[in-house]
NUTORTOR-769888 format. One record per residue (C-alpha): x negated, y, z negated; residue number from 1; chain; residue in three letters. Coordinates in nm, 4 decimals, always signed. Example, Ala and Ser with C-alpha at 12.3 -4.5 7.8 and 13.67 -1.06 7.14 Angstrom:
REM residues 2
{drenro {-1.2300, -0.4500, -0.7800}, 1, 'A', 'Ala'}
{drenro {-1.3670, -0.1060, -0.7140}, 2, 'A', 'Ser'}
END
This chain:
REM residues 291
{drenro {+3.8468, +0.4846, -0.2035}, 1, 'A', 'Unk'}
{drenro {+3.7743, +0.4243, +0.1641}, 2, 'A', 'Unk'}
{drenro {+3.4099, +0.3033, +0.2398}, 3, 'A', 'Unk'}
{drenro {+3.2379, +0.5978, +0.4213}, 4, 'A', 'Unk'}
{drenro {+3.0617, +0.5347, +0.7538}, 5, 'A', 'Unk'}
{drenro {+2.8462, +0.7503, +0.8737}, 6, 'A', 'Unk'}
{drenro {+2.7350, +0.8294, +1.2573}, 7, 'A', 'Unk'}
{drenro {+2.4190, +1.0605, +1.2280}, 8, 'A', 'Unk'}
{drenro {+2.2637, +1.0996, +0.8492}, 9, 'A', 'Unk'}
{drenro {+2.0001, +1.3179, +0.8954}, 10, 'A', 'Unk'}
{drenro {+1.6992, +1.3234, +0.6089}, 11, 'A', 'Unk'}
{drenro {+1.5346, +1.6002, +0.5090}, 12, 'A', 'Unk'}
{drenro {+1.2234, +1.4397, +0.3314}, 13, 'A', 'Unk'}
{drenro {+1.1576, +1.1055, +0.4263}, 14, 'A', 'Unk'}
{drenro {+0.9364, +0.9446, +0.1433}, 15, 'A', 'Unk'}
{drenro {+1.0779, +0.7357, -0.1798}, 16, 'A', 'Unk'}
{drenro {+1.3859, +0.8728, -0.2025}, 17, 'A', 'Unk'}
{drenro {+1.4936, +1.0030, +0.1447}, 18, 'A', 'Unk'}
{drenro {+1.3803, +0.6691, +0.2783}, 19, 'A', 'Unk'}
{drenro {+1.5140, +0.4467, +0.0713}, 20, 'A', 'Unk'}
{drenro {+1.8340, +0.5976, +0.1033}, 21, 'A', 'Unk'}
{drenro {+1.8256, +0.5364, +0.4459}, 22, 'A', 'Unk'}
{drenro {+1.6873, +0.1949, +0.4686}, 23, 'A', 'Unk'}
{drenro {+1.9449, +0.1070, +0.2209}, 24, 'A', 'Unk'}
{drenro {+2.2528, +0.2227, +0.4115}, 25, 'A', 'Unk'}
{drenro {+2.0955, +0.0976, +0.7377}, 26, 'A', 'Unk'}
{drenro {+2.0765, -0.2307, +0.5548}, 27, 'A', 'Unk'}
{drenro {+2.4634, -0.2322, +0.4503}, 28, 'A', 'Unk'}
{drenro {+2.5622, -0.1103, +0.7764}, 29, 'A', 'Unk'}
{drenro {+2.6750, +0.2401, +0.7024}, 30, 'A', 'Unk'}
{drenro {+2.5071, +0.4421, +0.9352}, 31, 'A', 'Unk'}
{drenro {+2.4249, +0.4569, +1.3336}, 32, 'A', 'Unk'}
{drenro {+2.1741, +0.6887, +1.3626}, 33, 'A', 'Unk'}
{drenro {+1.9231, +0.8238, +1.1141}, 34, 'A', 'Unk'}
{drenro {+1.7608, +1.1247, +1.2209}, 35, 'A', 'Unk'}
{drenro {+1.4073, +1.2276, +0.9627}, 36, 'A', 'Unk'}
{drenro {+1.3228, +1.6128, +0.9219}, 37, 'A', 'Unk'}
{drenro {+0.9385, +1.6189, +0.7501}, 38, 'A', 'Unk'}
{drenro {+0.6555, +1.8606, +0.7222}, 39, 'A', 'Unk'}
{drenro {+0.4078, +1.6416, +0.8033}, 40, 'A', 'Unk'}
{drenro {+0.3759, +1.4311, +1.1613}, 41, 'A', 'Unk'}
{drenro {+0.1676, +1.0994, +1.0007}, 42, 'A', 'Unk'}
{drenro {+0.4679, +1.0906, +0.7266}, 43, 'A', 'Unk'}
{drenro {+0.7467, +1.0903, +1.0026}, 44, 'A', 'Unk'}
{drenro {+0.6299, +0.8810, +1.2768}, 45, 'A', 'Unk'}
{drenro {+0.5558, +0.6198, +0.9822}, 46, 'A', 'Unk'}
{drenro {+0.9035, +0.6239, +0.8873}, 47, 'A', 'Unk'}
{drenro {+0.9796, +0.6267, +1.2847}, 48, 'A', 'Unk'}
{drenro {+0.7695, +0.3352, +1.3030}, 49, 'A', 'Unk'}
{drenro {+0.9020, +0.1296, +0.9698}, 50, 'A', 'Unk'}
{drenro {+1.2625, +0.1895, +1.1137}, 51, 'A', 'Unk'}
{drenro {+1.3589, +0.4212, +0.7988}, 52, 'A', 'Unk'}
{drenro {+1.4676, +0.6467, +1.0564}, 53, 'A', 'Unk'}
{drenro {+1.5870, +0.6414, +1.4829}, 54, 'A', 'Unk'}
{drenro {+1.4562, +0.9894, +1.5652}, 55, 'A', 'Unk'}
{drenro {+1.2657, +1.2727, +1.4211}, 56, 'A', 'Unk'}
{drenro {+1.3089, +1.6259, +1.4617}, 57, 'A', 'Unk'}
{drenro {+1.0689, +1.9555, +1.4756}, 58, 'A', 'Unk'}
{drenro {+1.2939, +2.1641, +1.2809}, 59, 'A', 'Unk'}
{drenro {+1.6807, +2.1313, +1.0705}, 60, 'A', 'Unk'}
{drenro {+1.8204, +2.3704, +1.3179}, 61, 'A', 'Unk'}
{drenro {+1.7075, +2.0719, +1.6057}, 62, 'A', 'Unk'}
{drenro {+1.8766, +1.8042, +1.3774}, 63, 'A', 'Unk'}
{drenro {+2.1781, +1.9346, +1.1494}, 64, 'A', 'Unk'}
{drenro {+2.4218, +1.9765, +1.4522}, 65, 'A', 'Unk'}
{drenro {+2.6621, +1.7269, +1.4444}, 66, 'A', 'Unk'}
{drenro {+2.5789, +1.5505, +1.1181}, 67, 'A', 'Unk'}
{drenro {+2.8048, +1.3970, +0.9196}, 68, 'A', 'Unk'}
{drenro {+2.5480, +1.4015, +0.6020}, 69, 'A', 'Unk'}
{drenro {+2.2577, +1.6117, +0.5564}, 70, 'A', 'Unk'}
{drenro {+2.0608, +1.4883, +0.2729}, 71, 'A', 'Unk'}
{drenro {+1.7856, +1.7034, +0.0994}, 72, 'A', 'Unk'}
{drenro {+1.5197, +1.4964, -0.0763}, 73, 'A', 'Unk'}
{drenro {+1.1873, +1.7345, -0.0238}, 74, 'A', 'Unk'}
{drenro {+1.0831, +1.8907, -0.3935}, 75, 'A', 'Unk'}
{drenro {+1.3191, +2.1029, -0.5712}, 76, 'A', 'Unk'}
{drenro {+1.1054, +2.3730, -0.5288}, 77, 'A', 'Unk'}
{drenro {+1.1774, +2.3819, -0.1168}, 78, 'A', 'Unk'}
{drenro {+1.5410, +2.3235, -0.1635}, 79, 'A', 'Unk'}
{drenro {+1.6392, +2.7455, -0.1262}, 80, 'A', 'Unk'}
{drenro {+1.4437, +2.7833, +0.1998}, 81, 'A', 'Unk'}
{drenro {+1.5649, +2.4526, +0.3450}, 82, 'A', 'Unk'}
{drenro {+1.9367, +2.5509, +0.2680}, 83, 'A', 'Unk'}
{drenro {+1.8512, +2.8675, +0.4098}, 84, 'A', 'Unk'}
{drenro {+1.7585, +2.7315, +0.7278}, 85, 'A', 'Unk'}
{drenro {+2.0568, +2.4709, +0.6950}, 86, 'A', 'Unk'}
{drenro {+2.3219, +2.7318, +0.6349}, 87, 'A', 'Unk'}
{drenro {+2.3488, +2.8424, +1.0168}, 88, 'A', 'Unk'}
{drenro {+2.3698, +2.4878, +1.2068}, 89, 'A', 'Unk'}
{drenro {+2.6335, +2.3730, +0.9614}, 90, 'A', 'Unk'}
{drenro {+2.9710, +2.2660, +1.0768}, 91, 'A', 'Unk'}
{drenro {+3.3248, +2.2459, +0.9290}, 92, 'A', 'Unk'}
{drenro {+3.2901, +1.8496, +0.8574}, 93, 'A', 'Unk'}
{drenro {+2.9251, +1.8033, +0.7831}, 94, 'A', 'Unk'}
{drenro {+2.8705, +1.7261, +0.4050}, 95, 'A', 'Unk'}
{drenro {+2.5470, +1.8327, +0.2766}, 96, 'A', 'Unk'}
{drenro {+2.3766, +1.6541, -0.0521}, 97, 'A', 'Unk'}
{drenro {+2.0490, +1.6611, -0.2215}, 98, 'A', 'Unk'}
{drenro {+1.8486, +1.4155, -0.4348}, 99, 'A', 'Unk'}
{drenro {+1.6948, +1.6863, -0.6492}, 100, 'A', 'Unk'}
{drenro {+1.6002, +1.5944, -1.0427}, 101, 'A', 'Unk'}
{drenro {+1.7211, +1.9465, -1.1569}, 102, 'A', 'Unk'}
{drenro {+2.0954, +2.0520, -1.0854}, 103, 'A', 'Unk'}
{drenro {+2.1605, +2.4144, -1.2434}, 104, 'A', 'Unk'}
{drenro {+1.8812, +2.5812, -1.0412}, 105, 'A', 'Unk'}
{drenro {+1.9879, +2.3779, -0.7216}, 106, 'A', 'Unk'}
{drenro {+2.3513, +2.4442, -0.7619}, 107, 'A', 'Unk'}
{drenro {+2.2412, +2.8564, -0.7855}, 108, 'A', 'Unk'}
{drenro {+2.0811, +2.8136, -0.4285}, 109, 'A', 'Unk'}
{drenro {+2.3784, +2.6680, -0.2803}, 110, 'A', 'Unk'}
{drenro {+2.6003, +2.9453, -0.4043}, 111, 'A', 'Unk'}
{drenro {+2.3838, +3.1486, -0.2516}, 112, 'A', 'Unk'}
{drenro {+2.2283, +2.9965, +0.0446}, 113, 'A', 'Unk'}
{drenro {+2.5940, +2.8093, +0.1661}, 114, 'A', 'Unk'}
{drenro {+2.8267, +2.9942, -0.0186}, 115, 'A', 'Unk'}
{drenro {+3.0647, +2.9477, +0.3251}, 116, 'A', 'Unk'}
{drenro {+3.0016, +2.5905, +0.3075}, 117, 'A', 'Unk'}
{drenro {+2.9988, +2.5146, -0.0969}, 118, 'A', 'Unk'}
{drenro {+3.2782, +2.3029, -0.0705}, 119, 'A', 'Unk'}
{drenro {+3.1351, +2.0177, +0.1256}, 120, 'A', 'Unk'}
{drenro {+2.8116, +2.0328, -0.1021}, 121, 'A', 'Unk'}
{drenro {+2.7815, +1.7707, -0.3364}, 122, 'A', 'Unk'}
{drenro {+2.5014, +1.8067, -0.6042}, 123, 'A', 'Unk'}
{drenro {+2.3264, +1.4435, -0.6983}, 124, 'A', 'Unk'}
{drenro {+2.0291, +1.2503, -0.8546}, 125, 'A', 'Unk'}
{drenro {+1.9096, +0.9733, -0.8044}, 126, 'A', 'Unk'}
{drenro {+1.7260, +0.8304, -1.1374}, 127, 'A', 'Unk'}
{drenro {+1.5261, +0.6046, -0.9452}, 128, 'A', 'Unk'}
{drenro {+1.1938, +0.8115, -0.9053}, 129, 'A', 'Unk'}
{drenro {+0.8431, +0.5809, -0.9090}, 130, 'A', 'Unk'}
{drenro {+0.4790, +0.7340, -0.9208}, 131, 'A', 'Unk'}
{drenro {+0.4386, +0.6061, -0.5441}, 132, 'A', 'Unk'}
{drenro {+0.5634, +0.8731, -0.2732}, 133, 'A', 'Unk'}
{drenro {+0.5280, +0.8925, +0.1031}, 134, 'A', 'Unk'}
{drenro {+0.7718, +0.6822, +0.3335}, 135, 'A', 'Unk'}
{drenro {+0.5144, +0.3857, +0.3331}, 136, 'A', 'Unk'}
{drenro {+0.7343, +0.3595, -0.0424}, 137, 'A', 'Unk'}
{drenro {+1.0283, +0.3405, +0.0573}, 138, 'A', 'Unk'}
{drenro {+1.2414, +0.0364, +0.0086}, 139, 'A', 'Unk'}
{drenro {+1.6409, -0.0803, +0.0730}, 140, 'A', 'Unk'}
{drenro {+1.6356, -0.2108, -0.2848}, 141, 'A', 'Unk'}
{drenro {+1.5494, +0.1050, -0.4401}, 142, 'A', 'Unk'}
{drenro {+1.8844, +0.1899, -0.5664}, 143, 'A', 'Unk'}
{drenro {+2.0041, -0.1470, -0.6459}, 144, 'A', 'Unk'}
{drenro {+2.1171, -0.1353, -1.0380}, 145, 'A', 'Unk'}
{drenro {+2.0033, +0.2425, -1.1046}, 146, 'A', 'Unk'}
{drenro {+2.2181, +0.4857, -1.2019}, 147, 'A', 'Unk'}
{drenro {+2.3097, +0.8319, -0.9552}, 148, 'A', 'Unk'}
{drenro {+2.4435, +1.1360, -1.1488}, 149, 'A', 'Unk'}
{drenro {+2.6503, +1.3433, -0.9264}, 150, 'A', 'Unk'}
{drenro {+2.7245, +1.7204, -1.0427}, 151, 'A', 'Unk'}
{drenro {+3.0118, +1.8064, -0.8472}, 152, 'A', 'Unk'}
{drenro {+3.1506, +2.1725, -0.8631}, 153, 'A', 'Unk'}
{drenro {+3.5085, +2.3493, -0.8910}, 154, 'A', 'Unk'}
{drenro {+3.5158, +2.4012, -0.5430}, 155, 'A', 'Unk'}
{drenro {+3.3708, +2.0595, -0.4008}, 156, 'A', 'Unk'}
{drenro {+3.5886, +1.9018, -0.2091}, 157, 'A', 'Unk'}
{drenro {+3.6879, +1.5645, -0.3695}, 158, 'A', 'Unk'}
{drenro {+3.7013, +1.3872, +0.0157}, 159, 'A', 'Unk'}
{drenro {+3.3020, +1.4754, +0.0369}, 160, 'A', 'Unk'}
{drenro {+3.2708, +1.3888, -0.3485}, 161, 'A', 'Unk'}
{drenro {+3.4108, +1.0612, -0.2768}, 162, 'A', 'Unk'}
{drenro {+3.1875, +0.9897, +0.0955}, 163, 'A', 'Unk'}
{drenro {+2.8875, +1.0833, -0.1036}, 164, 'A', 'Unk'}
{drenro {+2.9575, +0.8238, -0.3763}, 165, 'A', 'Unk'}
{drenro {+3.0570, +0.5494, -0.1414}, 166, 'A', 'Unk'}
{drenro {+2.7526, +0.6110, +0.0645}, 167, 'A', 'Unk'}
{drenro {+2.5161, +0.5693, -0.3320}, 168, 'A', 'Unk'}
{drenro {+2.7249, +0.2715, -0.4179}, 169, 'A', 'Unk'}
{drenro {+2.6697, +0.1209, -0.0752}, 170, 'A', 'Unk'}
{drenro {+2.2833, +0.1745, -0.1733}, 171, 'A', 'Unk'}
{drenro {+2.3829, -0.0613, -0.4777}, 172, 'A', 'Unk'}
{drenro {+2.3773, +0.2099, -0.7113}, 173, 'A', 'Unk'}
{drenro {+2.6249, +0.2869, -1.0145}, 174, 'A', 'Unk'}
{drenro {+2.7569, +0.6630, -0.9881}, 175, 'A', 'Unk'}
{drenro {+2.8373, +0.8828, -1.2853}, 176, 'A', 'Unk'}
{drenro {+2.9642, +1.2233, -1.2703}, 177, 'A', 'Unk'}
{drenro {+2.8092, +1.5240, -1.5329}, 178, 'A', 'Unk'}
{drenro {+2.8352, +1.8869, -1.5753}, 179, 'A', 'Unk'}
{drenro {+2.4558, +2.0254, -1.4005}, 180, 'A', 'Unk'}
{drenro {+2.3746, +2.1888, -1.7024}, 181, 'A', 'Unk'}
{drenro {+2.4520, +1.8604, -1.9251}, 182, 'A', 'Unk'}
{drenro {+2.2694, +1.6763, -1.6122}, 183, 'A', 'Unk'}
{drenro {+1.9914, +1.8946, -1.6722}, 184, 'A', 'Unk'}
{drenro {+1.9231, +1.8730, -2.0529}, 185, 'A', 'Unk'}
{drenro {+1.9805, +1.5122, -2.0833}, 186, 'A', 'Unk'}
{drenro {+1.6692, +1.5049, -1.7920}, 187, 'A', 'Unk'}
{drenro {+1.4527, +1.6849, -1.9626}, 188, 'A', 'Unk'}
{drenro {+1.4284, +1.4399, -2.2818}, 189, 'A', 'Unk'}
{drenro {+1.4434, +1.1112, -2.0952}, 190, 'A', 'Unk'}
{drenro {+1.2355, +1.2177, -1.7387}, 191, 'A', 'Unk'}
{drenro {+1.0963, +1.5737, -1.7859}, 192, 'A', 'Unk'}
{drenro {+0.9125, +1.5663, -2.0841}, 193, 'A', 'Unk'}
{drenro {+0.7875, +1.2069, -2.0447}, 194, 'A', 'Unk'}
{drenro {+0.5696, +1.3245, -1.7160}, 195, 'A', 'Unk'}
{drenro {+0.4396, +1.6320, -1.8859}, 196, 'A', 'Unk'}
{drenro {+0.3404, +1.4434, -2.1767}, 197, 'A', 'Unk'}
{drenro {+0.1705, +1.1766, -1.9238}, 198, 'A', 'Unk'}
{drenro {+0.0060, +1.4422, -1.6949}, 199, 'A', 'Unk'}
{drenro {-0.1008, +1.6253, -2.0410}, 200, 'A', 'Unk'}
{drenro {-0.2535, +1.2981, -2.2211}, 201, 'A', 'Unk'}
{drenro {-0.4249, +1.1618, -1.8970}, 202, 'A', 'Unk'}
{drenro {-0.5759, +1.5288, -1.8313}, 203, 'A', 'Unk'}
{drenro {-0.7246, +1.5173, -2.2033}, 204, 'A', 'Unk'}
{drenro {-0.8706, +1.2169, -2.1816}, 205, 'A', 'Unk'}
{drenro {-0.9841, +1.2563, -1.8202}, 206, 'A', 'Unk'}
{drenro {-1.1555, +1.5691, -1.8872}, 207, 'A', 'Unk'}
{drenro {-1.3530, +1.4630, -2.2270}, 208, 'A', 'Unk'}
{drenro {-1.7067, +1.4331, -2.2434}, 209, 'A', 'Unk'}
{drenro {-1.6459, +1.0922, -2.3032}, 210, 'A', 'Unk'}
{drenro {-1.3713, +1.0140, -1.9462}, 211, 'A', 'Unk'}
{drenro {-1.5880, +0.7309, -1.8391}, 212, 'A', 'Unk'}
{drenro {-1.6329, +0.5384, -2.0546}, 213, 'A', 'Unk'}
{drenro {-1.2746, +0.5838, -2.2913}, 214, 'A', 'Unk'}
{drenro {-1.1001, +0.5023, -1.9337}, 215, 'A', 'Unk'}
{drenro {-1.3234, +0.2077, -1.9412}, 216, 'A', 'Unk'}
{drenro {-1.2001, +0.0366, -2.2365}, 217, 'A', 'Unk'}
{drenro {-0.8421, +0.1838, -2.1407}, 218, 'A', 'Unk'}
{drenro {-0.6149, -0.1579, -2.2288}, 219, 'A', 'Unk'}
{drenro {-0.2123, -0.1995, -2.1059}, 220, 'A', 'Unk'}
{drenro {-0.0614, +0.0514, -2.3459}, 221, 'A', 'Unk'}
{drenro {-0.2847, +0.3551, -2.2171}, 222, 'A', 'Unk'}
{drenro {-0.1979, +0.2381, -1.8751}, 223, 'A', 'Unk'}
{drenro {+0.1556, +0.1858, -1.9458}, 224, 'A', 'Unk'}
{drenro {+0.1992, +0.5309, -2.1128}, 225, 'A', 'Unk'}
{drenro {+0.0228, +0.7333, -1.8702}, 226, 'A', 'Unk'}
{drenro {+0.1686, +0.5043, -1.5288}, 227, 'A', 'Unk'}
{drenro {+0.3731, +0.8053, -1.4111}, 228, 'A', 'Unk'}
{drenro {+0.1059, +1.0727, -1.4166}, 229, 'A', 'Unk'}
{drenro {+0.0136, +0.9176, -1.0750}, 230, 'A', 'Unk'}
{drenro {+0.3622, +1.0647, -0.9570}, 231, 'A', 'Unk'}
{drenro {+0.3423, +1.3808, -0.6936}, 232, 'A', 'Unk'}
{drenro {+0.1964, +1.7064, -0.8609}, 233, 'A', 'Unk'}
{drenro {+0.4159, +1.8942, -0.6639}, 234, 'A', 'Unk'}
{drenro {+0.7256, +1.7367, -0.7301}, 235, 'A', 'Unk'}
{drenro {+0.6969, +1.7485, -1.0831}, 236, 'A', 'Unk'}
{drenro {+0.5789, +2.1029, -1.0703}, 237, 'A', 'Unk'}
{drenro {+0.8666, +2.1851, -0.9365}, 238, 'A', 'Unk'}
{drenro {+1.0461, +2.0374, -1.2003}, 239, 'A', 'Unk'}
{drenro {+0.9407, +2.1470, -1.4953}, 240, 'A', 'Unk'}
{drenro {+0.9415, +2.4715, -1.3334}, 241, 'A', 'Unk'}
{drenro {+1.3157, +2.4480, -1.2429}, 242, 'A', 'Unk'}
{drenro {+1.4205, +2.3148, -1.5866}, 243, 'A', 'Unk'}
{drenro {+1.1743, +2.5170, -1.8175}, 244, 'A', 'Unk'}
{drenro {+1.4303, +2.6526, -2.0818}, 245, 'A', 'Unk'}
{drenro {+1.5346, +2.2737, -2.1334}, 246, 'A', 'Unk'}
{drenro {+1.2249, +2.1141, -2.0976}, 247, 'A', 'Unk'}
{drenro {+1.0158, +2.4215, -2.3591}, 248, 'A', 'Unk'}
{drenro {+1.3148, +2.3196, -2.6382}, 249, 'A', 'Unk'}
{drenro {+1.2121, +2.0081, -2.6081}, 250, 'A', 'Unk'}
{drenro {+0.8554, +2.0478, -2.6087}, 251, 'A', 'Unk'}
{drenro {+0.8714, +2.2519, -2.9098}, 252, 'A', 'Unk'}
{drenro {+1.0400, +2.0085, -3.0781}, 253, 'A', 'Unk'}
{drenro {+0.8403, +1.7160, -3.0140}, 254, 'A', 'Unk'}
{drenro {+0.5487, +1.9506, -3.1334}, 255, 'A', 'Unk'}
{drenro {+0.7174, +1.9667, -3.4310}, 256, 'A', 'Unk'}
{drenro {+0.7303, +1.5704, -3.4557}, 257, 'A', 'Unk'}
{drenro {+0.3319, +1.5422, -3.3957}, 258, 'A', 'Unk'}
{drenro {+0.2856, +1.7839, -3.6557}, 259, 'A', 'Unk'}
{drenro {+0.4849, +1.5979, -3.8857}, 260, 'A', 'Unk'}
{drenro {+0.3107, +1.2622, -3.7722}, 261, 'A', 'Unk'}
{drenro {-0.0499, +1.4669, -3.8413}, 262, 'A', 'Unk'}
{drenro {+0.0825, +1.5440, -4.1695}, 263, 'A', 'Unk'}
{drenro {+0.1089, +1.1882, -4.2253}, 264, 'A', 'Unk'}
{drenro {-0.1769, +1.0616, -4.1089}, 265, 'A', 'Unk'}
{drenro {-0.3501, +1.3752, -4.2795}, 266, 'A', 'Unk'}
{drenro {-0.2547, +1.2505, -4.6433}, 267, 'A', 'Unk'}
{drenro {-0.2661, +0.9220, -4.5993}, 268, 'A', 'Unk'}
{drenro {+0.1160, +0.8361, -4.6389}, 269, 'A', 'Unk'}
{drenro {+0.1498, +0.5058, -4.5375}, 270, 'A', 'Unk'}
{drenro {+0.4594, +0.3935, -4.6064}, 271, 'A', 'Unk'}
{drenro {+0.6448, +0.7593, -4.4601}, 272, 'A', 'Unk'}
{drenro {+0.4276, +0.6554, -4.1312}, 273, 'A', 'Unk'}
{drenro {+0.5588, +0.3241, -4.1407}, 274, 'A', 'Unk'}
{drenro {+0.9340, +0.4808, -4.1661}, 275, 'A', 'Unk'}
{drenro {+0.8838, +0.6750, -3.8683}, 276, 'A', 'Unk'}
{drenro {+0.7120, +0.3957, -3.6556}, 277, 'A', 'Unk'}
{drenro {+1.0318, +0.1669, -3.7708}, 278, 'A', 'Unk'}
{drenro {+1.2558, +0.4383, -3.6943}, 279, 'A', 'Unk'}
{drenro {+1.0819, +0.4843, -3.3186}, 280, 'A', 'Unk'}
{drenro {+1.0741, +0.0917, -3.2696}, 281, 'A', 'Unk'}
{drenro {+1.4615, +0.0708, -3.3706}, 282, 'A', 'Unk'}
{drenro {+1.5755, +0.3235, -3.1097}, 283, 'A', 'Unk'}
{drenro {+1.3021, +0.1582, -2.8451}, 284, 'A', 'Unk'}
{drenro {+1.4791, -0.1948, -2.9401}, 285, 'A', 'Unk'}
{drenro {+1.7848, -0.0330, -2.8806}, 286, 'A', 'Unk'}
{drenro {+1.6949, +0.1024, -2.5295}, 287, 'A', 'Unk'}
{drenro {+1.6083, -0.2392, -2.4461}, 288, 'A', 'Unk'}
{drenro {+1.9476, -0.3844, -2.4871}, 289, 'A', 'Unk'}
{drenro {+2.1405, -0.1266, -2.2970}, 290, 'A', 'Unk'}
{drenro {+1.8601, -0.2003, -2.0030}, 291, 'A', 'Unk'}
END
């Protein structure tokens, strides 16, 4: 597969992801010009002034012309009105991508939003979210050993399929291809449900009677479980949002397991709890080797 080169990338939504991207490919020599798209000034002429991007631009309509990759990393939740406003500066040759964590809901607004363009749009996600945001957290070594899904469609053009996975592997990355709706319930257990469990536990204890002081005494393994409720509220209401009939199985479910637990702990069953525990520490032992 020929290494793609690119000319003008433009980035819609230069923070973590959009940045990163950027800085990464700048770093491997892959691209001339970056061009940033962003709703706030501050955020832009930061990345202007870090060098994640060459130019900024007022509007898409100002920047798509004459891209060779258009890549959409603002919240899921924007992605229909930003294709929207893509759809009319698009060209023949200009590949457009996105860096959304939900694929099923994103690949319905492309049928709809560039249905005349669908087959240089090329679905992808890159699993390499922190709890920091904003282009000031962007980094070239983002990508470097995480894995990018890529959801391609029927009707994707394998020569844009291919660009767009030269351009993640350039970032260091290590592309996989999945179905969006396998994408998107394979999210939900390992990404989804994690946050809303974080935001959920750090809102309890942040709004008991108690906050101060229990956040006082909070040691490493309150931290460490609650780290990625610092990530964007918007972002992650987006999300959940976009993936709710995944993400409400698997709440239910896990529901199911605290009830169980309660049980347990209700009636003093020891050695059941124990099981469990082992069980849980057996497939966290296991996650650990495949790191």
């Amino acid at each position: 597969m020929r290494e793609a080169r690119l000319k003008t990338l433009v980035v819609v939504g230069v923070g973590l992801i959009g940045g990163s991207f950027a800085l990464a490919l700048k770093a491997a020599g892959r691209v001339d010009r970056v061009v940033g798209v962003g709703r706030t000034r501050e955020n832009l002429q930061h990345a202007l002034d870090a060098g994640l991007v060459d130019e900024v631009a007022e509007s898409l309509a100002c920047a798509a012309p004459g891209a060779d990759v258009v890549l959409l990393a603002a919240p899921v939740g924007q992605t229909g009105r930003l294709m929207a406003q893509l759809a009319p500066c698009l060209n023949g040759r200009t590949i457009v991508t996105d860096a959304g964590s939900t694929k099923q809901d994103v690949v319905a607004m492309a049928r709809t939003f560039l249905s005349m363009h669908i087959a240089r749009f090329v679905p992808a996600h890159p699993i390499a979210g922190m709890e920091r945001s904003g282009a000031a957290a962007a980094t070239a070594e983002l990508y470097r050993g995480r894995t990018v899904v890529l959801t391609p469609l029927p009707e994707t053009d394998p020569a844009a399929r291919d660009t767009v996975r030269s351009l993640w592997e350039a970032c260091g990355a290590q592309v996989v291809e999945m179905a969006p709706d396998h994408h998107d319930r394979v999210l939900a257990a390992v990404s989804h449900l994690p946050h809303l469990l974080a935001f959920a536990l750090m809102d309890l204890v942040g709004r008991h009677a108690e906050a101060e002081t229990f956040l006082r005494f909070a040691g490493s393994g309150f931290r460490d479980v609650t780290r990625i409720a610092a990530s964007s509220p918007e972002m992650w209401r987006d999300i959940c949002l976009a993936n709710r009939e995944a993400l409400l199985a698997l709440v239910d479910a896990y529901c199911a397991e605290l009830d169980e637990v309660r049980d347990l702990v209700a009636q003093g069953d020891g050695e059941a709890l124990a099981r469990l525990f082992a069980r849980a520490r057996q497939a966290r032992q296991r996650l650990d080797q495949e790191a």
